[in-house]
C-alpha positions in Angstrom: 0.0 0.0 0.0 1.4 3.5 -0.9 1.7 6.1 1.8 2.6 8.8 -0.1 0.5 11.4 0.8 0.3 10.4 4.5 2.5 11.1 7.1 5.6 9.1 7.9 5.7 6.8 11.0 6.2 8.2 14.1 8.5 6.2 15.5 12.0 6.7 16.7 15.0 4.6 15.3 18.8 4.3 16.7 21.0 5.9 14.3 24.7 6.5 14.0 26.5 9.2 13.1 30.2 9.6 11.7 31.4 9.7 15.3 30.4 6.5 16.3 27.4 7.7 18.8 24.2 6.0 18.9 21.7 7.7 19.1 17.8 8.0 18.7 16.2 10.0 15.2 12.4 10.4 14.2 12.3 11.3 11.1 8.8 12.8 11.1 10.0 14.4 14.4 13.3 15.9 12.4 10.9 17.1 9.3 8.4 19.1 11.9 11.3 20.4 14.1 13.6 21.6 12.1 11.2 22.3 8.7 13.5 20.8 6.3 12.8 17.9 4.0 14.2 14.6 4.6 15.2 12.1 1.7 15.4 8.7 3.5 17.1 5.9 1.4 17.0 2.5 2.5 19.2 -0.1 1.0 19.9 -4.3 1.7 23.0 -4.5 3.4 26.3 -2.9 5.0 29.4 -4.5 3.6 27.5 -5.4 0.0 28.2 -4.6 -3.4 25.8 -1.5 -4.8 25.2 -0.3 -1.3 28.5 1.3 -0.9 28.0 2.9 -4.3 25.0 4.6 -3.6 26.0 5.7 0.2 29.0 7.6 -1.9 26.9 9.0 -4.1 23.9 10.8 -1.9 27.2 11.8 0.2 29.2 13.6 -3.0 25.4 15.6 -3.3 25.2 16.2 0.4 26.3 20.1 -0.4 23.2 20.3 -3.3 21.0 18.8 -0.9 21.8 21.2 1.9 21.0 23.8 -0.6 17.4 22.8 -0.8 16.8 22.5 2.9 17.1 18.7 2.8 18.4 16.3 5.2 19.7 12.8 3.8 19.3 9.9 5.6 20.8 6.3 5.0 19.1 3.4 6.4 19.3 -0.5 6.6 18.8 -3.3 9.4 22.5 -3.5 9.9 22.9 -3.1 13.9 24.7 0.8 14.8 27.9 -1.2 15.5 28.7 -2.7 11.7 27.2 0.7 10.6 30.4 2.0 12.9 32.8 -0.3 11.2 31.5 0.2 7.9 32.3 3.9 8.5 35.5 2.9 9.4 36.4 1.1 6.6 38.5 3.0 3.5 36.3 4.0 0.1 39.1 1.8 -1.6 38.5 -1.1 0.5 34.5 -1.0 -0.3 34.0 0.6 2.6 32.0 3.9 3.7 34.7 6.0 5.5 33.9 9.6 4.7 30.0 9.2 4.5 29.0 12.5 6.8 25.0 11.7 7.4 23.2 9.8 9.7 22.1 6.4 8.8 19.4 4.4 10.9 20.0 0.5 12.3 16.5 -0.5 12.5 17.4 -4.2 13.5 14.6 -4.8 15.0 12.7 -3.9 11.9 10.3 -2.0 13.8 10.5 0.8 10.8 11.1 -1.3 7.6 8.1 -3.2 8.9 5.8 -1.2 8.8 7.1 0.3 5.5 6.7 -2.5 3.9 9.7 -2.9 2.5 11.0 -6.2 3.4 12.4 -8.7 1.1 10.0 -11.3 2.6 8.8 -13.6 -0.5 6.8 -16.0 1.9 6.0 -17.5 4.9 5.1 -21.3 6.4 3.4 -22.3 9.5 4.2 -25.4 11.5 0.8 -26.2 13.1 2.7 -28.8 15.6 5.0 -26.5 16.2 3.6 -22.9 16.1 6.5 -21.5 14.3 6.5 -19.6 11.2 9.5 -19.9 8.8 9.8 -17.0 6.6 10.8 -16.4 2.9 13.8 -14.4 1.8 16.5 -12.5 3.3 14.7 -9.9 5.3 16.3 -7.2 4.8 15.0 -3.9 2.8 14.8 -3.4 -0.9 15.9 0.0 -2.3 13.7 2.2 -0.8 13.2 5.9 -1.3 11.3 8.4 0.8 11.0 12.1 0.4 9.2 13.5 3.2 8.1 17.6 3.5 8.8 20.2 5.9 5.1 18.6 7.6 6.0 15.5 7.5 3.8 14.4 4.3 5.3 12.0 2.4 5.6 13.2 -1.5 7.7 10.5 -2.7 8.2 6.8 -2.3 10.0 4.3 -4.7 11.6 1.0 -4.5 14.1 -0.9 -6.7 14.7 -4.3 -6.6 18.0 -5.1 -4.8 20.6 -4.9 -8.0 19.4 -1.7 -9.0 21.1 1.4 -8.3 19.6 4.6 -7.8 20.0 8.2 -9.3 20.8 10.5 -7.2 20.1 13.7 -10.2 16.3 12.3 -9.9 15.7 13.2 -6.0 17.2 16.3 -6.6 14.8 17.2 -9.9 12.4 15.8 -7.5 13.0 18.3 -4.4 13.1 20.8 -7.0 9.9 19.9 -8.4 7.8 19.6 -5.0 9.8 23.5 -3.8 8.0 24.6 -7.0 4.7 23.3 -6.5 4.8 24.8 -3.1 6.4 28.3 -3.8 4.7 28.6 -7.2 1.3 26.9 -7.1 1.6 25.2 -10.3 2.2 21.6 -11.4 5.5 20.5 -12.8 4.7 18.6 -16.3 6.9 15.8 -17.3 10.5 16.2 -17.9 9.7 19.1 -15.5 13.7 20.4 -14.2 14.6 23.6 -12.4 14.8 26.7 -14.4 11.4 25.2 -16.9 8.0 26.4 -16.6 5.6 25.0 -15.0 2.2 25.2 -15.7 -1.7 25.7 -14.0 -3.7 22.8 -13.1 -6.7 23.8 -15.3 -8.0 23.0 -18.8 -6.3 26.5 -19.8 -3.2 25.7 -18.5 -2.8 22.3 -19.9 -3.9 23.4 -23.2 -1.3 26.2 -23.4 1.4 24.2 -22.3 0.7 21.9 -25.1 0.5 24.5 -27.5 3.9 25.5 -26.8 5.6 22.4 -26.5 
C-alpha cells in the first residue's frame, strides 16, 4: 500500500553518526522540528556490493541537498555497531569512510516493517510446532522516501535489490515539490529547475501543449 500522501511513522529509530554515537532519530520528528525535507534511502545490506556505491553518491550531493533544505538519511537493518565499522572502513576497500549523514539500524525492523519494504517472498506455519519460517533475506529493498517540511510524504519508490539509484532524480524531484509549493503550479513531465511549469486547469494544460 502507498503512503505517499500520509504522514511518515512516528516512530524513533537508533542511528549512528560519523562519530560512532548511537543515538535516537524520528524522522517525522526531524521534518516538523527543524522544517526541512528529509530524503530517506534504504538499502539491503552494510558490507555489500551496490550499497557502498550509492551511500557515496547521496554523500558527494550532500552540499546540493543542503541547498534545498534537505536532510539525507541512509538506512538498513545492519545493527549501529557494523554501521560503525563500515564507516571505518576506506572508500578503496568498499568501505563507507567519509559518508558524513546519519544512517538508521532499525534491526529490529520496527520501521522497515511497517514500511513494507522487506524482502519477505513468503512464509510457512508449523501447526505442531507454532513457528513460522519466513521467505527471503529480510532485509530492505531500495527504498526511497521524500518527506516535506510537515511531515507528508511526497515520494516513495523502490528498486529491486541490483538496481542502483539516481541520485540527479531526487534532486529534480526536491526541485519539483519546492516549486509546487512556492509557485502553485504543477511540474509537467520532464519538468527540471529553471522550466515552466504550468496551472492545473484545462487552460493551462492546453497552453502548455501548445507551446511544447
Amino acid at each position: 500500500m502507498s503512503l505517499v500522501g500520509k504522514k511518515f511513522p512516528n516512530l524513533s529509530v537508533n542511528a549512528m553518526d560519523e562519530m560512532g554515537d548511537t543515538f535516537q532519530l524520528n524522522i517525522l520528528e526531524e521534518a516538523q522540528k527543524n522544517k526541512k525535507k528529509v530524503l530517506l534511502f534504504w538499502y539491503p545490506k552494510d558490507f555489500t556490493f551496490v550499497c557502498p556505491t550509492e551511500l557515496h553518491a547521496f554523500q558527494k550531493a550532500a552540499e546540493e541537498f543542503e541547498k534545498r533544505n534537505v536532510m539525507v538519511v541512509g538506512a538498513s537493518c545492519d545493527t549501529p555497531e557494523v554501521h560503525f565499522a563500515w564507516l571505518n572502513t576506506p572508500k578503496d576497500n568498499g568501505g563507507i569512510e567519509g559518508v558524513k549523514y546519519p544512517i538508521l539500524a532499525d534491526s529490529n525492523r520496527n520501521l522497515s516493517s511497517r514500511l513494507g519494504i522487506l524482502d519477505i517472498t513468503g512464509e510457512s506455519y508449523d501447526e505442531e510446532t507454532g513457528d513460522v519460517t519466513l521467505e527471503g533475506d529480510n532485509v530492505t529493498y531500495r527504498a526511497t522516501y521524500l518527506i516535506d517540511e510537515d511531515g507528508k510524504i511526497f515520494h516513495e519508490g523502490v528498486n529491486d535489490m541490483p538496481l542502483g539509484r539516481n541520485v540527479a532524480e531526487f534532486l529534480r524531484l526536491v526541485d519539483a515539490y519546492t516549486h509546487v509549493q512556492e509557485k502553485g503550479e504543477v511540474c509537467p513531465a520532464n519538468w527540471e529547475e529553471g522550466k515552466e511549469g504550468m496551472n492545473a486547469d484545462r487552460d493551462g494544460v492546453a497552453s502548455y501543449l501548445s507551446l511544447n
